[in-house]
Backbone as a chain_set.jsonl record, in Angstrom:
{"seq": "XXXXXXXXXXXXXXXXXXXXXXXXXXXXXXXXXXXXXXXXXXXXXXXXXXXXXXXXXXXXXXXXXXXXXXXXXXXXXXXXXXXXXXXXXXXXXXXXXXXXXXXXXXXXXXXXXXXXXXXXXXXXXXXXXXXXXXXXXXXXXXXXXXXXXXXXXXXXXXXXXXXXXXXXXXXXXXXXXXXXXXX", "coords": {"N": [[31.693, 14.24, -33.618], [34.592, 15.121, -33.0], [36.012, 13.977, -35.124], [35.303, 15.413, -37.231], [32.041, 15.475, -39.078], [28.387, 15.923, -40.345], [26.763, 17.672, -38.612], [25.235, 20.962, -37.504], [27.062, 23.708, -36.585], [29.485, 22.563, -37.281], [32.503, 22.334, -38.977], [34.582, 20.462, -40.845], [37.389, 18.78, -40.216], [40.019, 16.408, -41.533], [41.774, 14.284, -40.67], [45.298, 14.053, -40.074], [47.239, 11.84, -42.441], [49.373, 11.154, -40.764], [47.94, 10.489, -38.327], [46.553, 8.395, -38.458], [45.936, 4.844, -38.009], [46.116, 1.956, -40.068], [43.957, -0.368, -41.553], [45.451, -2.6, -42.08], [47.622, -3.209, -40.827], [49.904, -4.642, -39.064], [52.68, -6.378, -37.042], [54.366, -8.005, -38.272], [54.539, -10.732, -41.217], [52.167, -11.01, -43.605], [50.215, -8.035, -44.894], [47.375, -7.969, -44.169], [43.729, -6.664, -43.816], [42.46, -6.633, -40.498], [41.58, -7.226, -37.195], [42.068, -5.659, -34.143], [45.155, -5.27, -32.142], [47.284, -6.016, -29.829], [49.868, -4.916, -31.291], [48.56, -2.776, -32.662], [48.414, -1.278, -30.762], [50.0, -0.486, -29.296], [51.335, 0.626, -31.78], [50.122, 3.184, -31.568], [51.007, 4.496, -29.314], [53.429, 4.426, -30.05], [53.193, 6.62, -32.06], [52.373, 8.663, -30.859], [54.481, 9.158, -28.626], [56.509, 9.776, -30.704], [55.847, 12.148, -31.777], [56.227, 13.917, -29.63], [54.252, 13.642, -27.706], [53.691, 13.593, -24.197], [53.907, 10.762, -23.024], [53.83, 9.919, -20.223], [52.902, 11.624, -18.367], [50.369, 12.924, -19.713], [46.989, 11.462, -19.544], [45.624, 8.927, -20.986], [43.323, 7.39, -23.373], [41.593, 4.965, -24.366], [39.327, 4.598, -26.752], [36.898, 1.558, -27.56], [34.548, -0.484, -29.585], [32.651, -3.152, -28.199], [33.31, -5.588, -30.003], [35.773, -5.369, -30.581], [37.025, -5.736, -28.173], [36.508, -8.213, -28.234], [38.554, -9.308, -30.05], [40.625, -8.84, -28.875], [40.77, -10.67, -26.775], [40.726, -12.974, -28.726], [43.21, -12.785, -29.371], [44.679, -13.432, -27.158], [44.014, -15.724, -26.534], [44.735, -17.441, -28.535], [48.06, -17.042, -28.586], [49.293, -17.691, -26.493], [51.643, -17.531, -25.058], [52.39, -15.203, -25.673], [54.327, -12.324, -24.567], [53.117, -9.747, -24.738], [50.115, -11.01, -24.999], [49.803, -11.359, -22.18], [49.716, -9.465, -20.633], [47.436, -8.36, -21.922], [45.777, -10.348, -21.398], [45.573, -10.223, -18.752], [44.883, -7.324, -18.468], [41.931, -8.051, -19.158], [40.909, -9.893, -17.45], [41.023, -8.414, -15.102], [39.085, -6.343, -16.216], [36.836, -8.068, -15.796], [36.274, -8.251, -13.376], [35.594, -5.559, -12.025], [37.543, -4.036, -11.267], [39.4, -1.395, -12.137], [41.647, -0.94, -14.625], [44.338, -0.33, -16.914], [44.575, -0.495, -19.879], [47.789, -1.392, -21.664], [48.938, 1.297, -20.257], [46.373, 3.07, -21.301], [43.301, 4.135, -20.552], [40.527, 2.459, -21.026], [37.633, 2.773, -22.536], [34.19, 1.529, -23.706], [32.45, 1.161, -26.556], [30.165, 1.3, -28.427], [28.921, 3.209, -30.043], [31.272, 3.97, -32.291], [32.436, 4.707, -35.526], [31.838, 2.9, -38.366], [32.904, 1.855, -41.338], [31.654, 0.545, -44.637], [30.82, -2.216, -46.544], [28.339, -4.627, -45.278], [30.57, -7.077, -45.475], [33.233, -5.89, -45.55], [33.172, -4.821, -42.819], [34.966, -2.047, -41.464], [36.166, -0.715, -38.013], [36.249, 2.24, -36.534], [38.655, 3.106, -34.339], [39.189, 4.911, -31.234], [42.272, 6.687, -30.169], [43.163, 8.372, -27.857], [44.699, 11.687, -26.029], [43.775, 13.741, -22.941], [43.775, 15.944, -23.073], [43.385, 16.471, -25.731], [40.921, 17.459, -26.897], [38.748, 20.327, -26.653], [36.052, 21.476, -24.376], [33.234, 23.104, -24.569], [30.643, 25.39, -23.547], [27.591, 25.796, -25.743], [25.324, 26.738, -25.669], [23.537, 28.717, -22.74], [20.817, 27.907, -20.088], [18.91, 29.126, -16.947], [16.419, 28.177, -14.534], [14.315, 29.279, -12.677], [11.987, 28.837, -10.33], [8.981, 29.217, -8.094], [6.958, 27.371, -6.696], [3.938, 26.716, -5.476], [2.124, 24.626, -4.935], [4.145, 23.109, -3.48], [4.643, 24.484, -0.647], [5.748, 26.93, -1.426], [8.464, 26.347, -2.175], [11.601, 26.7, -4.33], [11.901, 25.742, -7.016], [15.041, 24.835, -9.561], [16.104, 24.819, -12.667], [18.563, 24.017, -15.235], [19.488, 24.347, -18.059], [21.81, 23.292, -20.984], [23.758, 23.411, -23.847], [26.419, 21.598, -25.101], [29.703, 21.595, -27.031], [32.07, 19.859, -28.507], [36.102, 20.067, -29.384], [38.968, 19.189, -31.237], [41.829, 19.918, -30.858], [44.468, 19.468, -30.726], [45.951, 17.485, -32.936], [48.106, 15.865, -33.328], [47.518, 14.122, -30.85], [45.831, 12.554, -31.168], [45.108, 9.581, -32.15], [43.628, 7.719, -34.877], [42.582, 4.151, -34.966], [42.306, 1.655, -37.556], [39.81, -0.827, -37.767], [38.893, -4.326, -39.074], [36.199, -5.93, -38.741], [34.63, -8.112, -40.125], [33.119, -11.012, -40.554]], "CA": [[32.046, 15.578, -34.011], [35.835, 15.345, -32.974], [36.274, 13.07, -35.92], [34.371, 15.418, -38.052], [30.87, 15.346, -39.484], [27.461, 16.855, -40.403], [26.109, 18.498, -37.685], [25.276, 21.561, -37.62], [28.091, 24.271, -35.886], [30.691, 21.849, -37.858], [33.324, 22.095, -39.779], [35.045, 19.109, -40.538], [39.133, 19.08, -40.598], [40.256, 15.449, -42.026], [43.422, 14.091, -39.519], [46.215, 13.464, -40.593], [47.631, 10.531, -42.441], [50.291, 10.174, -39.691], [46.997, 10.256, -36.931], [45.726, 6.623, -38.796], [46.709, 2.976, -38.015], [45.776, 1.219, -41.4], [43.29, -1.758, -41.01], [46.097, -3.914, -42.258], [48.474, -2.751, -39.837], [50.299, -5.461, -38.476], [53.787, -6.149, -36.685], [54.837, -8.722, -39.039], [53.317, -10.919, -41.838], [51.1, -10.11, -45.044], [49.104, -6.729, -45.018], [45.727, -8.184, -44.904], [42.897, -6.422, -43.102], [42.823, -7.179, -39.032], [41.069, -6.247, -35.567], [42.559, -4.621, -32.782], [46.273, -6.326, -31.956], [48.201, -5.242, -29.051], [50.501, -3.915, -31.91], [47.872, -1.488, -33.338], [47.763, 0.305, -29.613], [51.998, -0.349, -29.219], [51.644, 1.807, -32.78], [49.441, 4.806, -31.533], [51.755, 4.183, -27.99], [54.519, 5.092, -30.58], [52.928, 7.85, -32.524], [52.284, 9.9, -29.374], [55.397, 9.302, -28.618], [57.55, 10.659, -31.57], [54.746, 13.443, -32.165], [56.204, 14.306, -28.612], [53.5, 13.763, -26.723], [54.01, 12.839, -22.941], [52.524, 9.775, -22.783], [53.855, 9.542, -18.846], [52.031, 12.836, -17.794], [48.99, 12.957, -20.459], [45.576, 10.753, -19.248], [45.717, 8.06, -22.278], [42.437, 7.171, -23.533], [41.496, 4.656, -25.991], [37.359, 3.764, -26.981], [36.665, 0.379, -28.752], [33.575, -0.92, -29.449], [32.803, -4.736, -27.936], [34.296, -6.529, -30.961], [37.446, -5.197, -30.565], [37.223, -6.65, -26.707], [36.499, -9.737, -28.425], [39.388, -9.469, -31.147], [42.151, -8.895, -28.019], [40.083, -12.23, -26.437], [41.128, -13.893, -29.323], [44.675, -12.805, -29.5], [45.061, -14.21, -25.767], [43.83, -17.159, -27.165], [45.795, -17.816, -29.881], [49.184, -16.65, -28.412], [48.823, -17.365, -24.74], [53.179, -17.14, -24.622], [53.355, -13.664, -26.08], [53.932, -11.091, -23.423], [52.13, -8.866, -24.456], [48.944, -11.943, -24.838], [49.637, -12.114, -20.841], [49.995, -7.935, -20.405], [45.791, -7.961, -22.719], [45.168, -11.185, -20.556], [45.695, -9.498, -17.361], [43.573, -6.194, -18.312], [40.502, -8.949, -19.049], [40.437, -10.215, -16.153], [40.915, -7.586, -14.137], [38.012, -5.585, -16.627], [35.511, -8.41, -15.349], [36.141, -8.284, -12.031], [35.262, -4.348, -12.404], [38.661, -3.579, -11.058], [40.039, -0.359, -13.125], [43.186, -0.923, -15.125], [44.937, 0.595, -17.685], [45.448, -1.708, -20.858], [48.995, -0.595, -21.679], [48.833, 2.77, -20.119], [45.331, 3.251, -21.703], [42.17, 3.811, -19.742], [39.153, 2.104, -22.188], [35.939, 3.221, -23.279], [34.036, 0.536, -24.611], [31.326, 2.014, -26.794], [28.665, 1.197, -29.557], [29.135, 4.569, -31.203], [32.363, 4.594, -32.708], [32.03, 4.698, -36.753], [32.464, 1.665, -39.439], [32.415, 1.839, -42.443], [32.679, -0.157, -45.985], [30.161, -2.749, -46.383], [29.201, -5.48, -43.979], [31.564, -8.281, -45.514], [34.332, -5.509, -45.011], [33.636, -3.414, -42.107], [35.916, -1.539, -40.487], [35.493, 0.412, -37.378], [37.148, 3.629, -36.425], [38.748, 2.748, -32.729], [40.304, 6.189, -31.477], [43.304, 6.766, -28.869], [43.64, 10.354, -27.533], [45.05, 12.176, -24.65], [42.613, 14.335, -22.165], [44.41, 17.557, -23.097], [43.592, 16.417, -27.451], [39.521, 17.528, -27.326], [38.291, 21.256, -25.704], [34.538, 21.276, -24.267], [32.854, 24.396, -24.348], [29.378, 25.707, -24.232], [27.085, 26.723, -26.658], [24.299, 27.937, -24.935], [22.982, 27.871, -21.453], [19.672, 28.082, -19.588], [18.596, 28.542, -16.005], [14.993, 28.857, -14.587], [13.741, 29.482, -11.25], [10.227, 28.586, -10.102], [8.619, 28.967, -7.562], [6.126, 25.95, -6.403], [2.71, 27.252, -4.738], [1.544, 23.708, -4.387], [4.964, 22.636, -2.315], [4.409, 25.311, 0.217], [6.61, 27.963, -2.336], [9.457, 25.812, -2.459], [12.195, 26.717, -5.695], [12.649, 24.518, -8.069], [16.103, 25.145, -9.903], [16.218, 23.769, -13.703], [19.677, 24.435, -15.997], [19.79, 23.757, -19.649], [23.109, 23.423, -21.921], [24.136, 22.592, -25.135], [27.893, 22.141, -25.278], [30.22, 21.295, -28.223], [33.828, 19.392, -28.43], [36.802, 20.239, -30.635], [40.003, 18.653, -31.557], [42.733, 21.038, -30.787], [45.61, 18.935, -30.807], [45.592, 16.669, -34.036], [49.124, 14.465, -32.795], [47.288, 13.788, -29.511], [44.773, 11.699, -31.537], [45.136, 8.881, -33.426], [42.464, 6.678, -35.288], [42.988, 2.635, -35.216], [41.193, 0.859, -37.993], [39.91, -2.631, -37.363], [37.972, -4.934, -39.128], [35.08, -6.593, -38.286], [34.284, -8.796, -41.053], [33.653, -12.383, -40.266]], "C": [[33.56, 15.762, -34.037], [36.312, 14.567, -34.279], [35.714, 13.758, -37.742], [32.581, 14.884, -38.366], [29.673, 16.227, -39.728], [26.942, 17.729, -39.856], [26.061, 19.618, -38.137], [26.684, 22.496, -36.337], [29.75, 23.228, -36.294], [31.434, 22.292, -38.961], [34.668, 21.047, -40.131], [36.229, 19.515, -41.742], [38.989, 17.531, -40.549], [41.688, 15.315, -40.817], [44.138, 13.892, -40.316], [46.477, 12.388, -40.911], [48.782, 9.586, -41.476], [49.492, 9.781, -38.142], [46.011, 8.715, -37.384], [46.603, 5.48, -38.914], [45.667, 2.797, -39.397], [45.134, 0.094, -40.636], [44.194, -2.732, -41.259], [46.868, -3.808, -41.86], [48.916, -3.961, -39.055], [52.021, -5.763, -38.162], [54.844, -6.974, -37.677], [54.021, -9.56, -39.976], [52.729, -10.251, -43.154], [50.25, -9.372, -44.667], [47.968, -7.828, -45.278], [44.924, -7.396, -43.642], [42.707, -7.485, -41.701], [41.96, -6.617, -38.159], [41.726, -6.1, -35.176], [43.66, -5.701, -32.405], [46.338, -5.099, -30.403], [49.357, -4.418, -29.395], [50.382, -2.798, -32.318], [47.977, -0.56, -31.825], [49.459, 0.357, -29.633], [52.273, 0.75, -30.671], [51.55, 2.856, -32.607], [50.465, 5.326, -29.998], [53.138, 5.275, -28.608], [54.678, 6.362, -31.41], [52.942, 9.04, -31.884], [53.5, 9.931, -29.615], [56.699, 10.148, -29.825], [56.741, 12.049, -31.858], [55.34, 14.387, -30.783], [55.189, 14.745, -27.3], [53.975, 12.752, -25.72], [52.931, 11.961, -22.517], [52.464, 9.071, -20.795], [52.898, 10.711, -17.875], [50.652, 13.083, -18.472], [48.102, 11.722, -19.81], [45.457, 10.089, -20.767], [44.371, 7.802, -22.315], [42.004, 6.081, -24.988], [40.125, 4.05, -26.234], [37.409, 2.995, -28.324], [35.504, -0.219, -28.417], [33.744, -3.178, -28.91], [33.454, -5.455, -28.489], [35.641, -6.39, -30.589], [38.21, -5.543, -29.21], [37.451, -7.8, -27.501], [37.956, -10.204, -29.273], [40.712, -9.857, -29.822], [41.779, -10.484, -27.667], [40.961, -13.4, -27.204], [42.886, -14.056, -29.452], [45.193, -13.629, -28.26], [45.154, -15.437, -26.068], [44.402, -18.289, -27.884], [47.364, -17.448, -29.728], [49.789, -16.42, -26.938], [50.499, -17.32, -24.178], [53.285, -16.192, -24.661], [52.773, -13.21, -24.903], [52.88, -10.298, -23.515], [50.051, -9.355, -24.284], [48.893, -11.771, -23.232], [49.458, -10.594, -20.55], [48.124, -8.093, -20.662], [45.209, -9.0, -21.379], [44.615, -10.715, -18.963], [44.709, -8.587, -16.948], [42.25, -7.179, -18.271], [40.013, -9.19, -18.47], [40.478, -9.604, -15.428], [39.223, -6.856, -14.973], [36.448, -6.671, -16.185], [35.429, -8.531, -13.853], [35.614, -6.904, -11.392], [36.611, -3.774, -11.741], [39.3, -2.684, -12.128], [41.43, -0.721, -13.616], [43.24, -0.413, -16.001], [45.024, -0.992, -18.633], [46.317, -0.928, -22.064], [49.052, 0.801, -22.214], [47.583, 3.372, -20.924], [44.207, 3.243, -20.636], [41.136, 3.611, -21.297], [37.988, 2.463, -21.929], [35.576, 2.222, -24.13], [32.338, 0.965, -24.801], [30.868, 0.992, -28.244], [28.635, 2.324, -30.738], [29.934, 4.979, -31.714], [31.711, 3.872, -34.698], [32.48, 3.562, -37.629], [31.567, 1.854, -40.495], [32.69, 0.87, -43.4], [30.986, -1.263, -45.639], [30.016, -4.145, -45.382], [29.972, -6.555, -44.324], [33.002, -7.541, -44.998], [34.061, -4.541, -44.04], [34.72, -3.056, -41.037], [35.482, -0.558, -39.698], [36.566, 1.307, -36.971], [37.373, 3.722, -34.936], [39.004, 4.025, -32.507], [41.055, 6.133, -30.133], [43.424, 8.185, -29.027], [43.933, 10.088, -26.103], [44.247, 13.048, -24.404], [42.834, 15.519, -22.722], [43.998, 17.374, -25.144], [42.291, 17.667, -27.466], [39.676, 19.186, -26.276], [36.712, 20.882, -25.687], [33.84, 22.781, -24.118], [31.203, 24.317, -24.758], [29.023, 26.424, -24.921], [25.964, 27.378, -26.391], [23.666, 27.297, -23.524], [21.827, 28.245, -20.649], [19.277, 28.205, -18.185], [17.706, 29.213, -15.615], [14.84, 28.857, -13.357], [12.524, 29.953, -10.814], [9.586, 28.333, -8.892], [7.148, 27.936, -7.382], [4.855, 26.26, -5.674], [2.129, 25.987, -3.93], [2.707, 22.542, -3.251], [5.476, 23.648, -1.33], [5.891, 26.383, -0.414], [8.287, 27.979, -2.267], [9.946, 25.694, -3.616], [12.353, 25.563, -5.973], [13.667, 25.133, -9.244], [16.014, 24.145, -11.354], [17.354, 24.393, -14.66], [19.617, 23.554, -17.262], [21.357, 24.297, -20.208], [23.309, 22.413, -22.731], [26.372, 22.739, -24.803], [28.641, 21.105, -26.659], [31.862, 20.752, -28.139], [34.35, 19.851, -29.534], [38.122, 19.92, -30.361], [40.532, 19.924, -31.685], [43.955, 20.544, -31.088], [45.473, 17.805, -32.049], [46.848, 15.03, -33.674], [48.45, 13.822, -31.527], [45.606, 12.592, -29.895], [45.35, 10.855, -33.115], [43.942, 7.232, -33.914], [43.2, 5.09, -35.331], [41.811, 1.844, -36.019], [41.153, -0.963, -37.933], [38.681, -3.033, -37.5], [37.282, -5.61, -38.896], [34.335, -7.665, -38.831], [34.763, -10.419, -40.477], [34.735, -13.262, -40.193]], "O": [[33.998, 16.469, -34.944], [37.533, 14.722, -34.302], [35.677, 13.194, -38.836], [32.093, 13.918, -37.779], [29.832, 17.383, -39.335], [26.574, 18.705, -40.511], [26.693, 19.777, -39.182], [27.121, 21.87, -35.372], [30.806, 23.266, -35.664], [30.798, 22.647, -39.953], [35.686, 21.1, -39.442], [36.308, 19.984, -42.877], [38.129, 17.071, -39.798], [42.35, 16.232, -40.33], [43.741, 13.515, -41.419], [46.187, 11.526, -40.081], [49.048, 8.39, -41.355], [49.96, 9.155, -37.19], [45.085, 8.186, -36.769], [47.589, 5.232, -39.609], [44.645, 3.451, -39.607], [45.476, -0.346, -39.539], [43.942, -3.825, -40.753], [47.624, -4.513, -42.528], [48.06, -4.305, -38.24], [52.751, -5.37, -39.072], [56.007, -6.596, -37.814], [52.808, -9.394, -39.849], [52.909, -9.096, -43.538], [49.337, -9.887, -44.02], [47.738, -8.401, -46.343], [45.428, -7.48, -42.522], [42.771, -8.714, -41.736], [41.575, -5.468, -38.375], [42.679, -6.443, -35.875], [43.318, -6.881, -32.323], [45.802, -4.036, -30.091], [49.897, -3.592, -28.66], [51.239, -1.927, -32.46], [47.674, 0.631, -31.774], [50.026, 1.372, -30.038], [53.213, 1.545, -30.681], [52.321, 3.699, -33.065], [50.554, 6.524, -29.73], [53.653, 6.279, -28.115], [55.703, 7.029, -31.547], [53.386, 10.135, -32.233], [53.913, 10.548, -30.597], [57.561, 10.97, -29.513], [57.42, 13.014, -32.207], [54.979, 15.564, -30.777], [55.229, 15.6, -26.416], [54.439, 11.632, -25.93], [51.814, 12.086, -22.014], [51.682, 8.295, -20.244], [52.342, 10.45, -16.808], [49.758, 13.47, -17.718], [48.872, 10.803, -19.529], [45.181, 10.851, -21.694], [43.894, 7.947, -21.19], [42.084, 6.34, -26.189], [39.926, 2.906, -25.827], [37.703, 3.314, -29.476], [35.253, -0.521, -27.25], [34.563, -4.05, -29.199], [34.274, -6.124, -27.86], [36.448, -7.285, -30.337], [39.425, -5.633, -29.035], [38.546, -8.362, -27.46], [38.398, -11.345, -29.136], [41.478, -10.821, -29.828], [42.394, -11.41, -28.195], [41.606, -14.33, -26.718], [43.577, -15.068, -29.578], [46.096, -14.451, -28.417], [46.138, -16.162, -25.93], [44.47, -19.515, -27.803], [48.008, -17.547, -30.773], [50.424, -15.503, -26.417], [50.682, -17.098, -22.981], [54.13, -15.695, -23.917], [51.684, -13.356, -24.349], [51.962, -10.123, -22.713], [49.117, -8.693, -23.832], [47.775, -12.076, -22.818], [48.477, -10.656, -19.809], [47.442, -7.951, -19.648], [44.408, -8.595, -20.536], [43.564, -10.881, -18.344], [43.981, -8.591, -15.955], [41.517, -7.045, -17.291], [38.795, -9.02, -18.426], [39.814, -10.072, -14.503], [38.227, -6.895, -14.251], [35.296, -6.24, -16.229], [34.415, -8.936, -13.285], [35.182, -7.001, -10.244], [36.514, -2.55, -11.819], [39.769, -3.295, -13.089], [42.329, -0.754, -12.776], [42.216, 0.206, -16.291], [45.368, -2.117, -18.273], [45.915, -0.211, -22.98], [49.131, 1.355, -23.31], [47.902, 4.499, -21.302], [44.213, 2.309, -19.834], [41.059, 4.35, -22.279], [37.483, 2.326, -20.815], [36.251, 1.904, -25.109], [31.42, 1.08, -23.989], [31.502, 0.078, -28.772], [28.39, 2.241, -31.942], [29.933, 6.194, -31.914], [30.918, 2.97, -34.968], [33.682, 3.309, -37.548], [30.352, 1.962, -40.662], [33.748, 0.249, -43.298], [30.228, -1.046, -44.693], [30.966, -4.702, -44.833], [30.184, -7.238, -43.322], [33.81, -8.141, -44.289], [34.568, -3.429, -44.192], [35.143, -3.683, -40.066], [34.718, 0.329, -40.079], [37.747, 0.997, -37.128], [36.533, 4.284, -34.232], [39.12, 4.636, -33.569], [40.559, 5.619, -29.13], [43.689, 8.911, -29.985], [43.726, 9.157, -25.326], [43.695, 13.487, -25.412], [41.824, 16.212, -22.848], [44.433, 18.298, -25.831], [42.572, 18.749, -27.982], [40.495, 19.268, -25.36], [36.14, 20.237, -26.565], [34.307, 23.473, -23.214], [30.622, 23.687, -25.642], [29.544, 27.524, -25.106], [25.673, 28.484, -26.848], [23.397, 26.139, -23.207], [21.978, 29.455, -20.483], [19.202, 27.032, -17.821], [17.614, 30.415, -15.866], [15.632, 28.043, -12.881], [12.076, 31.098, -10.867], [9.591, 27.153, -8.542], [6.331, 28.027, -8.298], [5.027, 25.485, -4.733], [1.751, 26.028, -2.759], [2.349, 21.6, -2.543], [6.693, 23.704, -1.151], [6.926, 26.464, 0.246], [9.092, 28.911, -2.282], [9.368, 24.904, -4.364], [12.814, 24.594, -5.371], [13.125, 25.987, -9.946], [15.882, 22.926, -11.25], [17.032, 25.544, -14.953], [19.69, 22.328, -17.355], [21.906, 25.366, -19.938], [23.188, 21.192, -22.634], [27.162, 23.62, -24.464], [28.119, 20.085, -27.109], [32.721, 21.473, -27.633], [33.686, 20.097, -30.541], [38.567, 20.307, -29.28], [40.046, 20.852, -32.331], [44.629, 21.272, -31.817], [44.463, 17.138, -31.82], [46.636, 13.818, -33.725], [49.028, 12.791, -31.183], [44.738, 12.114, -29.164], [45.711, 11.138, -34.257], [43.697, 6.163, -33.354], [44.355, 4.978, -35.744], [40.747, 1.468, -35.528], [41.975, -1.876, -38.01], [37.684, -2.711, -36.853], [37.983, -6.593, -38.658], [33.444, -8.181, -38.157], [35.845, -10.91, -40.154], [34.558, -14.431, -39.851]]}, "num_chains": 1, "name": "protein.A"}
């Protein structure tokens, strides 16, 4: 929903072109379509940043589906001098040990439900980096029942229903990272 879409109670605002990393986003090199670098988050690192968001006081957040674990994997792999290969290396191993870290200044979400599109030789998925303060949560409706129990000697039982709804308030405090997935 923060991203847009059908639902119902939606209305879907498009981000900005300065809130998207390009799938071919890369620090140096030929534009060709890519997964998840340590440059693409050093980009959204830098977008905050000139957008003036405080990226030392804001709660950083960035959700990537498994692949895009696997894509950093590979960068380690393939570049086991670069700093920042030893900075991704570091979060890895700390993320299997279940030890919490930050991978640079990021807390991760590693989800299944983020969006790709294009077909599957090209898909790309829609990573996103926000700060805590980007999204509001509010409810939309709420329920609560109170029942008494005859057959547990007229002991309440307490039951609360709610629907609630997110919305992108801040549009600089979010920025999309695309990254392909294609064999």
């Amino acid at each position: 929903a923060a991203l847009g879409g059908a639902d119902p109670y939606n209305t879907s605002i498009a981000l900005p072109a300065t809130s998207e990393i390009a799938v071919n986003y890369a620090l140096t090199g030929a534009a060709t379509n890519i997964g998840l670098t340590p440059y693409k988050i050093l980009e959204a690192v830098k977008r905050f940043e000139a957008a003036e968001v405080d990226t030392e006081q804001e709660e950083l957040y960035l959700a990537i589906s498994p692949r895009q674990k696997l894509d950093l994997v590979t960068f380690v792999a393939t570049a086991p001098n670069d700093i920042w290969a030893k900075i991704v290396g570091q979060w890895l191993m700390d993320s299997q040990t279940g030890k919490p870290t930050k991978l640079m200044g990021f807390n991760t979400i590693i989800s299944n439900r983020l969006f790709t599109t294009g077909p599957a030789s090209t898909d790309v998925r829609s990573c996103v980096a926000f700060t805590k303060s980007a999204f509001k949560v509010s409810p939309i409706s709420q329920r609560l029942e109170i029942d008494k129990l005859p057959t547990k000697r007229h002991a309440l039982q307490i039951m609360s229903y709610a629907a609630f709804g997110a919305v992108r308030v801040k549009d600089e405090k979010v920025q999309v990272i695309y990254c392909d997935e294609s064999p």
